[in-house]
N, C-alpha and C positions, 0 to 999 in steps of 0.2 A: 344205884342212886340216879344215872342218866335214864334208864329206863321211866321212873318216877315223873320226873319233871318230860320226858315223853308222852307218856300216857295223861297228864296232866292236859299238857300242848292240846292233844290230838283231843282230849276232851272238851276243851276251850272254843275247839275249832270247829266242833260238833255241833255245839251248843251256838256257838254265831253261825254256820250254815241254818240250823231252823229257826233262830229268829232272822236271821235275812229275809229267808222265806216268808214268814208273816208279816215281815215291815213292808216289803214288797207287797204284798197281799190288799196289805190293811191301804195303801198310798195307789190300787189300782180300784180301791172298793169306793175311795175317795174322788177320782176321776171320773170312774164313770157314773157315780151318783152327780156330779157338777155337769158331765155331758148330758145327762137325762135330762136335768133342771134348763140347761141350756138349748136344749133338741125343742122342750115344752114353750119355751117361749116365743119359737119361734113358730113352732106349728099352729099355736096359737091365732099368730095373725096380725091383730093387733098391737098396733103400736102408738104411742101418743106423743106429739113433740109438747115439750115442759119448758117455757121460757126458764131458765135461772137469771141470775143475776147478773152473770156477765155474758153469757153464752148459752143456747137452749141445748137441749140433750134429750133422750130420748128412755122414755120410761117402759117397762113390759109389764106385760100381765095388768093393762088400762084398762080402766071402762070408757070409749069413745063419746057416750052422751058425756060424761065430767069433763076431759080433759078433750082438746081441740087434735083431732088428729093427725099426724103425717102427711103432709103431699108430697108428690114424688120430689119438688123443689128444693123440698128440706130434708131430704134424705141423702145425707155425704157419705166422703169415700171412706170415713172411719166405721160408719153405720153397716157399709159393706163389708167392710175388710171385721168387723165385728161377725156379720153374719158365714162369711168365710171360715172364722175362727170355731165357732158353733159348729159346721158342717163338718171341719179336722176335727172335733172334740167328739162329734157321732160318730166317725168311722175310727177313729181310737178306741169308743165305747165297743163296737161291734167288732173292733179284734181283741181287745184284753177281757171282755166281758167270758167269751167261750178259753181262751188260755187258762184263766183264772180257774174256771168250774173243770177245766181235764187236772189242772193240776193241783185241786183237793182230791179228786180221788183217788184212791188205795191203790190203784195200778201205777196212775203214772208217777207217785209221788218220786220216786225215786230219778227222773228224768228232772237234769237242772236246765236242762233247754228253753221247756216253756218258764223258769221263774226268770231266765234269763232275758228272752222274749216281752217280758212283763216290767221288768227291768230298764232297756229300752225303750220301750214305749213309753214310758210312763215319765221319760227325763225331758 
């Protein structure tokens, strides 16, 4: 009878080992698809300051004849510390991006190091 409710356990425990794996997976495919989108804006170039209502703010992916551009004046420390954030989001990209693709394949599946790895980073 303890046997049963063992073999059970240890099936349970199976079974959340590879979906951990995938929810890991699927939450490092979501990162670095937000770093890519973040990387492009930047490389981009362009940038537009956008009066709002109470405060201007800064829009990506502009067209500079519609919208009145950036000068360095108007470029604050949040605009920085944004572009900072971008920069940690690409070199997050460019380690979980190769962790992810070793550990779908058939070799190293059994290594919990890199989900581990994937894991971490991705918190």
């Amino acid at each position: 009878m303890a046997s049963d409710t063992t073999l059970s356990l240890s099936d349970q425990l199976f079974l959340w080992e590879e979906d951990r794996e995938f929810i890991l997976r699927g939450w490092s495919l979501v990162f670095i698809t937000l770093a890519i989108l973040l990387v492009f804006s930047v490389a981009d170039g362009r940038m537009a300051h956008l009066q709002g209502p109470y405060t201007g703010y800064l829009g990506f992916w502009t067209n500079c004849r519609k919208h009145k551009c950036a000068s360095v004046g108007q470029v604050t420390v949040l605009i920085h510390m944004s572009k900072g954030f971008m920069m940690l989001a690409l070199a997050l990209c460019l380690v979980l991006l190769p962790a992810m693709v070793i550990s779908f394949r058939s070799i190293f599946r059994r290594l919990s190091k890199i989900d581990f790895v994937c894991s971490f980073l991705s918190i």
